[in-house]
C-alpha positions in Angstrom: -88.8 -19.2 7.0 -89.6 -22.4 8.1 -88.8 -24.0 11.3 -86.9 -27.4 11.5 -88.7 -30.0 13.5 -88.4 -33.7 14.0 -90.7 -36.6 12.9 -89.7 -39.8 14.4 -90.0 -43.0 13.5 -89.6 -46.1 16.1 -88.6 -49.6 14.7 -89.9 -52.4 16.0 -88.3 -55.9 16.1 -87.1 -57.2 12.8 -87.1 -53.4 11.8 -85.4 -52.2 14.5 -82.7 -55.4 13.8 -82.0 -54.4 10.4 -82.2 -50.7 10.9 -79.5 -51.1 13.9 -81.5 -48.5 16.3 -84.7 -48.7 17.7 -85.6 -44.8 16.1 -84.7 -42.3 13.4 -85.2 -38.6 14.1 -85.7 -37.0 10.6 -85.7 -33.1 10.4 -88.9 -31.3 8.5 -89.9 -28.0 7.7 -93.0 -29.3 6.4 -96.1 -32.0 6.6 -94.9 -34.9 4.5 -96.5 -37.8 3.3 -95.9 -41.3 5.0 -94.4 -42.7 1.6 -92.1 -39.4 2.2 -90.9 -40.6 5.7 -90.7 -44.2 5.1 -88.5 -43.2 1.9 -86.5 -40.9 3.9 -85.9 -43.5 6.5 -85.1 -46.1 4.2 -82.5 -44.4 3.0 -81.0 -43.3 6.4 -80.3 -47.4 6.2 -78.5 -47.7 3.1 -76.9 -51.2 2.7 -79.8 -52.7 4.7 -82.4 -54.7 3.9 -84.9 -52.2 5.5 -86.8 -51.4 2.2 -88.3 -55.2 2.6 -88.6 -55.4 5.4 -91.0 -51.9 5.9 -92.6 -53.2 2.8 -94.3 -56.9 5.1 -95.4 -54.2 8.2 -97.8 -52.4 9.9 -97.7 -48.7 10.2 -98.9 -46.6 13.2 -98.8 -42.7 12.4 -99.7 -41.2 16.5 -100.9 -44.9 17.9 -103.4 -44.4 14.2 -103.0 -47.9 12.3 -102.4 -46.6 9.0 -104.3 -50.0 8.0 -105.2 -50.7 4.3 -105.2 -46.4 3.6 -102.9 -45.9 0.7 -99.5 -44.1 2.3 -99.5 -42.0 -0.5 -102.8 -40.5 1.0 -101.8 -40.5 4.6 -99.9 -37.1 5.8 -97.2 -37.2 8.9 -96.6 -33.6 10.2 -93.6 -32.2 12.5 -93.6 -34.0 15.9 -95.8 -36.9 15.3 -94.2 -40.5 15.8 -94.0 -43.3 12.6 -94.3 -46.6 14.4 -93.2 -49.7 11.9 -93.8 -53.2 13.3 -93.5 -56.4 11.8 -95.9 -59.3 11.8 -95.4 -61.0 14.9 -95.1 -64.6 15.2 -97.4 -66.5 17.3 -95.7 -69.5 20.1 
C-alpha cells in the first residue's frame, strides 16, 4: 500500500489573494503531473477566480521555473513544493 504524503503548493500575491491562504497541502500516494496539482488546487478554491488567475503565472516546481515546458510533461512527486506567482508589476 501506498503511503500518503503531502505536495504543497505556495501562492503568491494575487494567488495567494484569491485563494485566501498563502498554501494548500494536498495529500498523494503518487508522482502526479503539475496539470494534476494545479487542478487539484484549483478546485480546493471553488467559487474563486483562481483558475485565471494560475492560468497568467509563473510556476516554480523545487525553486525549478517550469518556464515554457508543457505542465502536462512536467511531474511533481510527494514532498516537493508548487510555487505560483503572478506577474509582478513594476513602480
Amino acid at each position: 500500500m501506498n503511503e500518503t504524503q503531502i505536495i504543497t503548493v505556495r501562492y503568491w500575491a494575487g494567488a495567494r489573494h484569491v485563494a485566501g491562504t498563502d498554501a494548500d497541502h494536498l495529500s498523494v500516494t503518487t508522482e502526479l503531473t503539475l496539470v494534476e496539482v494545479l487542478a487539484r488546487a484549483v478546485a480546493e478554491h471553488p467559487g474563486t477566480t483562481l483558475s485565471d488567475v494560475v492560468k497568467a503565472c509563473s510556476v516554480l516546481v523545487d525553486d525549478l521555473p517550469v518556464g515554457s515546458r508543457d505542465p502536462a510533461s512536467v511531474t511533481v512527486s510527494p514532498g516537493q513544493v508548487v510555487e505560483v506567482l503572478p506577474p509582478f508589476a513594476g513602480g
